[in-house]
C-alpha positions as CSV (number, residue, x, y, z in Angstrom):
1,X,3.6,18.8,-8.0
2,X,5.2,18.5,-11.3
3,X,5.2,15.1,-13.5
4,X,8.1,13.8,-15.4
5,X,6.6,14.1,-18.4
6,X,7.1,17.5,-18.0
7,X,11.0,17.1,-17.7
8,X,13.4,17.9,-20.5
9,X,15.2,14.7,-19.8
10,X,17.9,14.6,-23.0
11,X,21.2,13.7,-22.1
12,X,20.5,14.3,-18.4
13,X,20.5,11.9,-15.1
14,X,17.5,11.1,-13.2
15,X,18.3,10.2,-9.8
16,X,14.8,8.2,-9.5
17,X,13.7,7.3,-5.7
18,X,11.7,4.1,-6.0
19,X,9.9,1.1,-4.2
20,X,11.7,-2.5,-5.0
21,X,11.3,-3.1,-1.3
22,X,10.0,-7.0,-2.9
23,X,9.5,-10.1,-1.1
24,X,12.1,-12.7,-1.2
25,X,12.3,-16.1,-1.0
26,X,15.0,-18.3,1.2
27,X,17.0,-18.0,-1.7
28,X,16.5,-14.4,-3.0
29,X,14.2,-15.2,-5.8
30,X,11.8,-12.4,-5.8
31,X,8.1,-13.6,-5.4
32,X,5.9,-10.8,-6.3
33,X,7.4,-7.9,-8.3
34,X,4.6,-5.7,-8.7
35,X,6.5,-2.8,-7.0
36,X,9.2,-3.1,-9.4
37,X,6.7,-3.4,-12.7
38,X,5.2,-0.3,-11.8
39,X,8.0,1.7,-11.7
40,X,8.9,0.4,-15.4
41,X,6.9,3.3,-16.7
42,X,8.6,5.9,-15.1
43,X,11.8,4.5,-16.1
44,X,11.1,3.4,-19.7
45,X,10.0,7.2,-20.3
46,X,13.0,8.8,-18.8
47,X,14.9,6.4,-21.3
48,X,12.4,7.3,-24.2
49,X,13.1,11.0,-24.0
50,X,17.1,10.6,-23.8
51,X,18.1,10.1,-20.4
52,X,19.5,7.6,-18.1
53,X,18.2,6.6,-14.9
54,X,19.9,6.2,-11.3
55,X,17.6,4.4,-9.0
56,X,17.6,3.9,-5.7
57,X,15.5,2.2,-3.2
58,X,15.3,0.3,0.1
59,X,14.8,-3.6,1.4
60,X,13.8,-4.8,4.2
61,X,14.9,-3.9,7.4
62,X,18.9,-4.2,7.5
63,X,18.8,-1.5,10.5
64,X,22.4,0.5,9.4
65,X,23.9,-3.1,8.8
66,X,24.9,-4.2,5.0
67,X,23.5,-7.2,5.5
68,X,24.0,-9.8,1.8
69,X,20.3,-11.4,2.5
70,X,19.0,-7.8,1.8
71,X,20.9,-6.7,-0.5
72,X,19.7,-5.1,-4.2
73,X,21.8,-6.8,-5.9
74,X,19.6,-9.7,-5.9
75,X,17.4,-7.8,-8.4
76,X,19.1,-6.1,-10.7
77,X,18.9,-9.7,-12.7
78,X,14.8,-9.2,-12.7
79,X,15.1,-5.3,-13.7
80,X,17.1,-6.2,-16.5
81,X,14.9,-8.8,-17.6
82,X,11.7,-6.2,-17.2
83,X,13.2,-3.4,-18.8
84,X,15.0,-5.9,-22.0
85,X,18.5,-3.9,-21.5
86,X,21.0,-4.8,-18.8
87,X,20.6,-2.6,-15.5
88,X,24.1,-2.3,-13.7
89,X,24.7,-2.6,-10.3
90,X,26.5,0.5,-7.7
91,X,27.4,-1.5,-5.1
92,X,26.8,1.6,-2.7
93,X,24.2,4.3,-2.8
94,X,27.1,6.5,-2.2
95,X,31.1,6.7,-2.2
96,X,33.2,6.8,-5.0
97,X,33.1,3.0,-6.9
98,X,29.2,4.3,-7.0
99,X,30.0,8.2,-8.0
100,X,32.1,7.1,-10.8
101,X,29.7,4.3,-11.8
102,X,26.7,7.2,-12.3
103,X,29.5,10.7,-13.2
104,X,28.4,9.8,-16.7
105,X,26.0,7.7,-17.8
106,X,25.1,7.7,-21.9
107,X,21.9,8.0,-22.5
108,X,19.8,4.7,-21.8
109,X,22.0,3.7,-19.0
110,X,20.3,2.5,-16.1
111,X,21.7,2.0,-12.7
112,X,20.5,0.5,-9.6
113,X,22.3,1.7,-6.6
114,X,22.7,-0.8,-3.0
115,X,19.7,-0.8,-0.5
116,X,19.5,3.0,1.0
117,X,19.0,1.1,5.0
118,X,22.4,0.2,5.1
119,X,23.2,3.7,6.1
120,X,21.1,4.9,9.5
121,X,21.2,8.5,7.7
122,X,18.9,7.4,5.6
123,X,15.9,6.8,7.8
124,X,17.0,9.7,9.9
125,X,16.8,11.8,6.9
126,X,20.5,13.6,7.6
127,X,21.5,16.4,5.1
128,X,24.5,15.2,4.5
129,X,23.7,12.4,3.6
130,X,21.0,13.3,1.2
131,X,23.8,16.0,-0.4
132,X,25.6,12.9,-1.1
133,X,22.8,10.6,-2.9
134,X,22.2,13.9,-4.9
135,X,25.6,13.7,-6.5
136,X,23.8,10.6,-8.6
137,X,21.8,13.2,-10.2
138,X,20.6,16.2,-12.7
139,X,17.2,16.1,-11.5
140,X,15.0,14.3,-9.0
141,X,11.8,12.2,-9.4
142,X,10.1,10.3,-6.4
143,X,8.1,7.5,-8.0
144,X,8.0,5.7,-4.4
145,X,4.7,6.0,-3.2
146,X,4.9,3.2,-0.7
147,X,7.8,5.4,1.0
148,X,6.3,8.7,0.3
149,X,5.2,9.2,4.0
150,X,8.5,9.1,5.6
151,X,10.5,11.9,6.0
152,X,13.9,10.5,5.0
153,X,16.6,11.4,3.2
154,X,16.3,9.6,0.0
155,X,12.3,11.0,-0.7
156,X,11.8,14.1,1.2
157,X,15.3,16.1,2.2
158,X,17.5,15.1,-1.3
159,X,15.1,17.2,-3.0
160,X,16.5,20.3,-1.3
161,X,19.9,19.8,-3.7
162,X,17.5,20.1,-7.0
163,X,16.6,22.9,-9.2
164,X,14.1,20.2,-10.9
165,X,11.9,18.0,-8.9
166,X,9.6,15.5,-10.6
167,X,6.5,12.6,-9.7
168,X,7.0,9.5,-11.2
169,X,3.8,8.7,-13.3
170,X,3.4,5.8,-10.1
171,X,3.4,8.6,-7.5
172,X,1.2,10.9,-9.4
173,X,-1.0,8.0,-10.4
174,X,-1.5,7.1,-6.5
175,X,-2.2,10.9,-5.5
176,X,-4.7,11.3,-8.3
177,X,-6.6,8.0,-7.2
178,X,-6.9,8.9,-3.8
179,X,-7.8,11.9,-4.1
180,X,-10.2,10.5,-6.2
181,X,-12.4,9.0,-3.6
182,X,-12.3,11.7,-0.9
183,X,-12.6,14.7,-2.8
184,X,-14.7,13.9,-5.9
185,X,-16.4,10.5,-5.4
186,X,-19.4,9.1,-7.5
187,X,-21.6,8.4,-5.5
188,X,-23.2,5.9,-3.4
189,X,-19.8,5.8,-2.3
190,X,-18.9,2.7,0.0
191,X,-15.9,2.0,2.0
192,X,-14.5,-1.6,3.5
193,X,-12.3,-1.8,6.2
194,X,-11.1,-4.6,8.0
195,X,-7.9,-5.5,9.0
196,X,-6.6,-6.7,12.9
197,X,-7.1,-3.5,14.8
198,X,-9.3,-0.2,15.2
199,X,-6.5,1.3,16.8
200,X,-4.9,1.5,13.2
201,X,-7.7,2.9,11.4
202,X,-9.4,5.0,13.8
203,X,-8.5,8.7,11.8
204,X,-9.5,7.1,8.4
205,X,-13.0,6.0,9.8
206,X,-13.1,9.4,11.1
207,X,-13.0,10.9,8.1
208,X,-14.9,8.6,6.0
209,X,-17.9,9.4,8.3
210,X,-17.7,12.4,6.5
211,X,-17.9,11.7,3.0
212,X,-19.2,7.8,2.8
213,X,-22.7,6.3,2.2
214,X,-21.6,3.1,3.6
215,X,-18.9,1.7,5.9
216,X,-18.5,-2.4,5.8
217,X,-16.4,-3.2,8.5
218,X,-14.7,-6.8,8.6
219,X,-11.3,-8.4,9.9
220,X,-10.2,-8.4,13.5
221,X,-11.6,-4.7,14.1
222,X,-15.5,-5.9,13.4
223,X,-15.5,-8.1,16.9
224,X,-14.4,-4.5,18.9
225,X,-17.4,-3.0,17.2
226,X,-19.5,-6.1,18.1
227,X,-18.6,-5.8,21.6
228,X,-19.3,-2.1,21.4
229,X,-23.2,-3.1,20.3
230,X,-23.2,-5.6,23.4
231,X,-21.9,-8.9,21.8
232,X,-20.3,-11.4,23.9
233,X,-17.8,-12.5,21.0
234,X,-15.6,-15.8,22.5
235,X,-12.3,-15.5,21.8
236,X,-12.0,-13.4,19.4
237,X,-9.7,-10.4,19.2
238,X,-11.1,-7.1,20.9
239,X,-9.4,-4.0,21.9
240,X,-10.7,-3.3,25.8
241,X,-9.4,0.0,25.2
242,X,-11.3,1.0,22.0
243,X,-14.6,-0.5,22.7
244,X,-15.9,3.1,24.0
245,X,-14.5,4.5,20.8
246,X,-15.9,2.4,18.6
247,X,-19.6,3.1,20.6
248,X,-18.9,6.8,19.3
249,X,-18.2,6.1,15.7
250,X,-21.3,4.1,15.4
251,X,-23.0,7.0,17.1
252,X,-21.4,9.3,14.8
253,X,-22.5,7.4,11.8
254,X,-26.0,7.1,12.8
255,X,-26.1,11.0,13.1
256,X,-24.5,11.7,9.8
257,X,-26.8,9.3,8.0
258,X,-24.0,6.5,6.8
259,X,-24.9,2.6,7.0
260,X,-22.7,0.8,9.2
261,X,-22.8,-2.9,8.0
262,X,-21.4,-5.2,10.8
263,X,-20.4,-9.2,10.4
264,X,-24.1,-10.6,11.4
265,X,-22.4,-14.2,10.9
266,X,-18.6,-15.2,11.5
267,X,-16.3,-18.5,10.7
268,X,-15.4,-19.0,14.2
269,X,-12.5,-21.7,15.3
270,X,-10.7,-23.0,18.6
271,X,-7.5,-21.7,17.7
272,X,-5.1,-19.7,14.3
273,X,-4.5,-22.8,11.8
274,X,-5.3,-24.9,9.1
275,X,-6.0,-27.3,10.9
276,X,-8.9,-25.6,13.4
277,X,-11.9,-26.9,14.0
278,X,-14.5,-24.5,12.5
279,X,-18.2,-23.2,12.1
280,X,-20.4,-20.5,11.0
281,X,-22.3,-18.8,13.9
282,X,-24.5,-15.7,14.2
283,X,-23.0,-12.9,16.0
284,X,-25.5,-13.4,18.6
285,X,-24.7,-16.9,19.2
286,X,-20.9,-16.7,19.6
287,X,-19.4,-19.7,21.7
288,X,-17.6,-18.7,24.2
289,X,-14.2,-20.5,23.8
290,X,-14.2,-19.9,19.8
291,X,-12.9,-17.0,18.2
292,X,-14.2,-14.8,14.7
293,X,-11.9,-15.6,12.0
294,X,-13.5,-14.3,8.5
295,X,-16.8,-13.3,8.0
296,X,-19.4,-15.5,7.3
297,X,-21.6,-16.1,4.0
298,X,-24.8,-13.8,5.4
299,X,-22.3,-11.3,6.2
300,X,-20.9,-11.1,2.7
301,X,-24.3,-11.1,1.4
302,X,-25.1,-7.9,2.7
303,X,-21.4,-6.7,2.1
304,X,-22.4,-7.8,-1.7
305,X,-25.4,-6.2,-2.0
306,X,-24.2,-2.8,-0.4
307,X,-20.9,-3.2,-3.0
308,X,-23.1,-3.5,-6.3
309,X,-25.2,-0.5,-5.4
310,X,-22.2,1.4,-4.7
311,X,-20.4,3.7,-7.7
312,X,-16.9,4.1,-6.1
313,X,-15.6,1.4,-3.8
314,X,-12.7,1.9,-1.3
315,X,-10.9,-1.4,0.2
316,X,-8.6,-0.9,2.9
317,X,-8.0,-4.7,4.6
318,X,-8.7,-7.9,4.6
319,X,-12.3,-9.8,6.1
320,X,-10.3,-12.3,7.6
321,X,-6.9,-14.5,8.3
322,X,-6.5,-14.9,4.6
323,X,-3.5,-16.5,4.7
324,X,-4.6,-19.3,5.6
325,X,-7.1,-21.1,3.5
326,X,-9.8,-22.2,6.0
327,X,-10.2,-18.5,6.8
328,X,-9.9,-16.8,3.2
329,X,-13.4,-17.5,1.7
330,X,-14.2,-14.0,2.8
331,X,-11.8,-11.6,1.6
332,X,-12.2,-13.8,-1.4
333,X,-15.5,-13.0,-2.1
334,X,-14.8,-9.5,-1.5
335,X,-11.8,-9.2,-4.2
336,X,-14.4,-10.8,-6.4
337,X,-17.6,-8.3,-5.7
338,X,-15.0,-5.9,-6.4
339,X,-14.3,-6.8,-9.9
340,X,-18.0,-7.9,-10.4
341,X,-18.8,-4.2,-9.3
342,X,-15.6,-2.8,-11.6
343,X,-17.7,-4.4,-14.0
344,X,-20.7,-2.7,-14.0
345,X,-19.2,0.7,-14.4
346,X,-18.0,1.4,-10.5
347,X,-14.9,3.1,-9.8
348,X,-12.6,0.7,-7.1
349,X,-9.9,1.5,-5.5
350,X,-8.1,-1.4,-3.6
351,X,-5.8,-0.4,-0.4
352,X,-2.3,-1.7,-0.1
353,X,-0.4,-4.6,2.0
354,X,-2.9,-7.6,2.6
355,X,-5.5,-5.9,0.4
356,X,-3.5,-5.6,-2.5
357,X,-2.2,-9.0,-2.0
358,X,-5.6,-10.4,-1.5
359,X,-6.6,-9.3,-4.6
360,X,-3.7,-10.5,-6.8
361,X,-4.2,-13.9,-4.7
362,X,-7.7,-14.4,-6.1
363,X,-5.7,-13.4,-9.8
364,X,-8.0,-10.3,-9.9
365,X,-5.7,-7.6,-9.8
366,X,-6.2,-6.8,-12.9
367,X,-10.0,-7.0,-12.9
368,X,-10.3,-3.7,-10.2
369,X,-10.2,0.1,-11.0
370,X,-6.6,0.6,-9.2
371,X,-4.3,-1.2,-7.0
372,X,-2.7,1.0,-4.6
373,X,1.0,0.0,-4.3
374,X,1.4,1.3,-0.5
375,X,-0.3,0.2,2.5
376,X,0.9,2.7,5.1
377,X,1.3,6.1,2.9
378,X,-2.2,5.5,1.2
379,X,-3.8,5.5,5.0
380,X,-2.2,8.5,5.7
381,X,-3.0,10.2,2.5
382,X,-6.8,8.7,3.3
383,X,-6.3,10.1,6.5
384,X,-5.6,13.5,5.2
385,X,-2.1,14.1,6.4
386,X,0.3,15.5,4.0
387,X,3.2,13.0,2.6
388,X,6.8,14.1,3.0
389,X,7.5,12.8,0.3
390,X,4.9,14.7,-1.7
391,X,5.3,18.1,0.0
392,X,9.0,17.9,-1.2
393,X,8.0,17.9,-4.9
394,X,6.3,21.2,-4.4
């Protein structure tokens, strides 16, 4: 996989695949833009060296439909003010107002073209399709790492119409990090999971069993585990169906030697709000109409202890129903160990989605080894599974 850096870029178009799939607010005010800040490097350097830049992304989930409350053009106002030169806007990814807006673009030119989703070919990755978005460009560079395990047209069959086929220093950055932690990991190595469901991070436990010293398990998922070691756990949410499985992969862990650290203490409540009537209980003392919401403080003592010991840290999910305040105090304290543990020389590596906004929620995002910028591509990459996205770069 070749970087940009590599890439005689001088007078040349880089048709750039990258994530500004951002949140928006009612009124299309964007309300984190980390996605977009880190493609900024990739950009600025293709810029640096001589070229222009064609960029296109998705948002949201317009399903085929242009639909205005998704459209890009809602951002172009932000890129412009991130990059201090204006960005212009294609109105399409493709037809001919967008092919003669990109035919040819001086050096330093920057265009951002309309949300890739309001064509179905995209996501069904069609040929002909891609043929057209590779009009836009001299050379390709997929910098979308939050998109990099789909197989669609705009970051896996496009690259067929290139000679030249680049990372973005975001994608590269993302591979190198992952990789990171399951090939070469300092050791005591710990990973956190948590999250809703075990169902979604069966294959990634799988394999950390195979290369972790310890696996802290919080969120949703612990209470199928708890019921698996003979709980009776209220309420709370349990997969019937995985209960068995997760008997085997604390029987698997005992037999390969890693610690399996389960909540010993949850913040229970009668019901999902800010408003709930709460406690702390032991896990053996669960009442029966209350449910596990976050873990409790023993439980993060021996999540806290396990993290400082640790030289490289994986965080994949959240301890609790952070978004709600009564139930954050957990994954809190977990964003925090992190950058307690960063600080004392371990390597961390924070997960996407809830994770990464956890983190930037307690203002800490800067205080941890790496953010990971996709939630759904980094689990698969965990997992093991090649990247569409990455395998067309080869």
């Amino acid at each position: 996989m070749k970087v940009i850096d590599k890439a005689d870029l001088q007078g040349r178009r880089a048709l750039v695949r990258v994530d500004f799939n951002v949140p928006l607010d009612g009124e299309g005010n964007i309300t984190d833009d980390l996605r977009m800040r880190a493609a900024l490097p990739t950009i600025r350097h293709i810029l640096d060296q001589g070229g222009s830049a064609v960029l296109m992304s998705h948002l949201g989930r317009p399903k085929g439909e242009a639909k205005p409350e998704l459209s890009l053009g809602q951002v172009v106002a932000h890129l412009s003010r991130l990059l201090g030169s204006e960005a212009k806007f294609g109105g399409d990814c493709v037809g001919e107002e967008a092919f003669s807006l990109t035919a040819h673009l001086q050096p330093g030119a920057v265009v951002l073209l309309e949300n890739l989703r309001y064509h179905k070919a995209e996501k069904q990755g069609e040929r002909d399709f891609a043929e057209q978005l590779a009009r836009h460009g001299d050379l390709y560079v997929n910098d979308a790492f939050g998109t990099a395990h789909r197989a669609h047209a705009s970051t896996s069959v496009v690259a067929e119409f290139f000679a030249e086929k680049y990372a973005g220093f975001l994608l590269a950055k993302e591979v190198e990090n992952a990789n990171r932690v399951m090939e070469s990991a300092e050791r005591p190595f710990t990973a956190i999971m948590g999250g809703a469901k075990v169902s979604d991070k069966i294959q990634i436990i799988q394999r950390l069993l195979h290369r972790v010293d310890n696996l802290l398990i919080g969120g949703g998922m612990a209470y199928t585990f708890l019921r698996a070691k003979g709980y009776q756990i209220g309420t709370s949410l349990v997969e019937p169906t995985k209960v068995a499985l997760a008997a085997a992969l604390l029987k698997s862990a005992r037999g390969k030697g890693v610690n399996v650290i389960v909540p010993v203490d949850s913040v229970v409540a009668d019901k999902i709000a800010v408003d709930a009537t709460t406690a702390v209980v032991r896990s053996d003392q669960f009442p029966a109409d209350m449910m596990g919401l976050d873990i409790g403080p023993d439980t993060f003592k021996n999540f806290y202890d396990t993290i400082m010991t640790s030289k490289t840290v994986m965080w994949n999910g959240p301890m609790g129903v952070f978004e709600m305040e009564p139930f954050a105090t957990g994954t809190v304290a977990v964003a925090k160990a992190l950058a307690e543990a960063t600080q004392a020389g371990a390597f961390t590596l924070v997960g996407g989605g809830d994770s990464a906004a956890a983190v930037k929620q307690a203002g800490l995002d800067d205080e941890v080894s790496y953010v990971s910028t996709g939630g759904g591509a980094l689990l698969e990459l965990l997992e093991g599974k090649e990247l569409p996205g990455v395998v067309a770069l080869g």
